[in-house]
C-alpha positions in Angstrom: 113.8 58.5 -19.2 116.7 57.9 -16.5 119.9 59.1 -17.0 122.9 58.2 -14.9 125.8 60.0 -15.2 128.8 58.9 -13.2 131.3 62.0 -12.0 134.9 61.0 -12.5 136.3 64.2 -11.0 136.1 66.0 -7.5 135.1 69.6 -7.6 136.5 70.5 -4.0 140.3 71.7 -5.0 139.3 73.7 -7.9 136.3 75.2 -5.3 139.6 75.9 -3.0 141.3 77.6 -5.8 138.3 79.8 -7.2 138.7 82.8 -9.1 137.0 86.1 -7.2 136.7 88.0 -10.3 135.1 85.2 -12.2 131.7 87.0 -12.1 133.0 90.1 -13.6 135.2 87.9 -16.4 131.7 85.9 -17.5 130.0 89.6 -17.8 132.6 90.4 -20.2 131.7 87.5 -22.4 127.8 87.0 -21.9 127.0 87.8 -25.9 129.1 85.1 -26.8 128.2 82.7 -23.8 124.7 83.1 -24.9 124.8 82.8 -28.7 127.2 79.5 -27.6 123.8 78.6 -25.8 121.5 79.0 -28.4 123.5 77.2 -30.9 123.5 74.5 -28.7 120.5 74.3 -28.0 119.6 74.4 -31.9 121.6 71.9 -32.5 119.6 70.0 -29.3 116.5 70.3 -30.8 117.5 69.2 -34.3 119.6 66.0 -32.9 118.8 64.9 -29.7 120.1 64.3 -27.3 123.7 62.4 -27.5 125.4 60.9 -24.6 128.8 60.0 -24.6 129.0 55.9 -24.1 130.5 56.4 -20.9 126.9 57.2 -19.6 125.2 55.0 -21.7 126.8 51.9 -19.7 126.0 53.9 -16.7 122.2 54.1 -17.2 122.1 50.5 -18.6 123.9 49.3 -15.8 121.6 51.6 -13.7 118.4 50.0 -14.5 119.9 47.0 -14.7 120.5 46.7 -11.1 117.0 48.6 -10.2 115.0 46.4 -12.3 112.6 44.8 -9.7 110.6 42.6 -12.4 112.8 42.1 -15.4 111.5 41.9 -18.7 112.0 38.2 -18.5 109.4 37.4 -16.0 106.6 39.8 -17.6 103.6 38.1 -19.8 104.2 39.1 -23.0 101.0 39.7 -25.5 98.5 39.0 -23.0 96.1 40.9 -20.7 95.7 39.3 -17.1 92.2 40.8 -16.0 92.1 40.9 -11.9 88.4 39.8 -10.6 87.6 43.1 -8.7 85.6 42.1 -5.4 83.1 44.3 -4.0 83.5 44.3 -0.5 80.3 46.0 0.3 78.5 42.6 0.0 
């Protein structure tokens, strides 16, 4: 399954702006960072997966647009068998 997420926001000031001792800060907290992760991922695996509708539109949009053969022009209920030639005759 595709999923298109659209960024609304421009990392390059805060990357101009970045905190040196952020390492050393995320060391301090790594118990809770990773209980925060396994919760979350807990509460993955029990839910699903829930995107907001922003990216919803984005992905429907998304295939939208890629879809070479839409849905309309496909042959619905029926099997088209292709005659297989044998070119060593």
């Amino acid at each position: 399954m595709a999923v298109v997420e659209e960024a609304e926001h421009s990392f390059y000031s805060a990357y101009q702006k970045r905190n040196p001792h952020l390492l050393d800060e995320l060391r301090k907290e790594w118990e809770g960072i990773l209980a925060w992760c396994v919760r979350g991922c807990l509460e993955w695996q029990q839910d699903g997966l829930k995107p907001p509708p922003i990216v919803i539109q984005a992905t429907s949009e998304y295939r939208r647009e890629e879809d070479l053969i839409p849905s309309s022009h496909l042959l619905t209920g029926r099997i088209i068998q292709w005659a297989v030639l044998d070119l060593n005759q």
